[in-house]
C-alpha positions as CSV (number, residue, x, y, z in Angstrom):
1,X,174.2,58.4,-97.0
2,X,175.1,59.1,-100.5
3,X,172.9,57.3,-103.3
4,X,173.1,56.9,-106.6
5,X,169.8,55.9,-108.5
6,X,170.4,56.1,-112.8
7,X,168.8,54.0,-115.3
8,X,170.8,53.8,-118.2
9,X,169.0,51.9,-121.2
10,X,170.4,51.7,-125.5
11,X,168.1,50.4,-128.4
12,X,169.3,49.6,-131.4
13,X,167.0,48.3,-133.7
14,X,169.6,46.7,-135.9
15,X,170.4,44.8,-132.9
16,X,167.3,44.0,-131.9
17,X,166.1,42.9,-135.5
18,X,169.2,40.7,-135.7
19,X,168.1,39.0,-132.1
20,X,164.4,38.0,-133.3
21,X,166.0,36.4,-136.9
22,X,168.1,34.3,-134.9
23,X,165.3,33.4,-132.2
24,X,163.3,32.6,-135.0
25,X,165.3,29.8,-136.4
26,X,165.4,27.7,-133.1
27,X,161.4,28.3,-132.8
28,X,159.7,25.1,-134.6
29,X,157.9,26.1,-137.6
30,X,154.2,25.2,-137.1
31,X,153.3,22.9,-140.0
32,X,150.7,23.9,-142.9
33,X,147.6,21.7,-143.3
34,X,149.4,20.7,-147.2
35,X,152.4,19.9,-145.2
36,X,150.9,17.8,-142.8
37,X,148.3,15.7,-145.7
38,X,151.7,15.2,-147.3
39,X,153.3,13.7,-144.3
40,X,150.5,11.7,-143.4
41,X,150.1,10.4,-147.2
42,X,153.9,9.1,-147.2
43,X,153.6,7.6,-143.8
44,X,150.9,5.5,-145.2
45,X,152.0,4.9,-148.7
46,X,156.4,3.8,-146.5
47,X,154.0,1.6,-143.7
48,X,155.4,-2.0,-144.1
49,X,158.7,-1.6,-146.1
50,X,161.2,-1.9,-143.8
51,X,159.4,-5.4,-142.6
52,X,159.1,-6.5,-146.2
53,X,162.4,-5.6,-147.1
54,X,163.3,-7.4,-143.9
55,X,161.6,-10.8,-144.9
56,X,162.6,-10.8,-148.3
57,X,166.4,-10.2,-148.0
58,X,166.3,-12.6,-144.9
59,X,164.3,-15.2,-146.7
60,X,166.9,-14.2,-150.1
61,X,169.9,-15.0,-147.7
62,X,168.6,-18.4,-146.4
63,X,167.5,-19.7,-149.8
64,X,171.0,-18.9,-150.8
65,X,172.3,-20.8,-148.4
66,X,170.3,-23.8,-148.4
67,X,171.3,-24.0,-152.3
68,X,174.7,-23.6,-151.0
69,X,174.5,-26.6,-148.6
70,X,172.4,-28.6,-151.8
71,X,174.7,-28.2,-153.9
72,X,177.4,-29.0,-152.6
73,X,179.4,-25.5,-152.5
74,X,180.2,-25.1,-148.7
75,X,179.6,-28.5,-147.1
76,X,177.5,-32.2,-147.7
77,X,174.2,-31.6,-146.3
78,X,171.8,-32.1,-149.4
79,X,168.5,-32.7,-147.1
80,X,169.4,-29.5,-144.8
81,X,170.0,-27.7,-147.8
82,X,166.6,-28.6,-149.1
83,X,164.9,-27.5,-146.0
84,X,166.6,-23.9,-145.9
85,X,165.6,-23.6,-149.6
86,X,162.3,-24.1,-148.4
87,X,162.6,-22.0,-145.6
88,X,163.9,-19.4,-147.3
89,X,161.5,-19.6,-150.3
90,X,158.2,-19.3,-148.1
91,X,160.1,-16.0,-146.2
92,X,160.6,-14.6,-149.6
93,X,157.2,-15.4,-150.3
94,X,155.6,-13.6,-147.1
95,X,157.4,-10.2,-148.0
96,X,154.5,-9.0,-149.8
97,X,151.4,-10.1,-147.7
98,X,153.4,-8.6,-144.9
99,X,153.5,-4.9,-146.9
100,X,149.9,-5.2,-147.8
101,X,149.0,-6.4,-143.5
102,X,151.3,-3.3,-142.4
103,X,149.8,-0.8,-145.4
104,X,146.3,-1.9,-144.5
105,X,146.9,-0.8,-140.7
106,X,148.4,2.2,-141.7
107,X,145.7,3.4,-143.9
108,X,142.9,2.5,-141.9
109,X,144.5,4.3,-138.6
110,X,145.5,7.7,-140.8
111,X,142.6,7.5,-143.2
112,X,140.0,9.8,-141.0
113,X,142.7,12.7,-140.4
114,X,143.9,12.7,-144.2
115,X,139.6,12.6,-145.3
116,X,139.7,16.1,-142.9
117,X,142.4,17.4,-144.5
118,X,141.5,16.9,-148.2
119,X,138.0,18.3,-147.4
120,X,138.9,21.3,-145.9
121,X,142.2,22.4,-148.2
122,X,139.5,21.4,-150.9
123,X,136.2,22.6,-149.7
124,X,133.9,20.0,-150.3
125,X,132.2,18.3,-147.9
126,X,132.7,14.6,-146.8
């Protein structure tokens, strides 16, 4: 029987250096306590605009149309168009009270972790 054990190893350290930059940029970054007290501040201060903007474009769009209907611009129905005004009128009117509800929640479930933050990247005590 006729064997043949070898061991044949290269190193480059070009190579090799070129390997761990490109491993490095599918790695996830861990995130900075600043970065984090940043995220967590505009998480709070965004909380509630999308439901806002929601009620008040939605409430915009039916008030426009119930003045439409009033009016006499796209049909005859004066009393339905009164009620849509309405309608649409108290939507526009719970845009805000809906930001300040879903603000509120926010800030009172991310209030404790941002407190943390700001004491320790400012070293003062709570």
């Amino acid at each position: 029987m006729d064997q043949q054990n070898s061991f044949s190893y290269t190193y480059s350290a070009q190579e090799n250096r070129e390997i761990l930059e490109i491993r490095k940029k599918y790695l996830p970054e861990p995130e900075s306590k600043l970065e984090e007290l940043k995220r967590l501040d505009g998480t709070v201060r965004s909380a509630g605009v999308v439901e806002a903007l929601c009620a008040g474009i939605g409430g915009c769009l039916v008030f426009g149309l119930g003045m439409c209907l009033a009016m006499g611009v796209i049909g005859q129905a004066v009393w339905l168009g009164i009620v849509l005004g309405a309608v649409g009128a108290g939507a526009m009117l719970c845009a805000f009270p809906v930001y300040r509800k879903a603000f509120q929640k926010a800030k009172a479930r991310y209030s404790p972790r941002i407190l943390e933050l700001i004491a320790e990247l400012s070293g003062e005590e709570r």
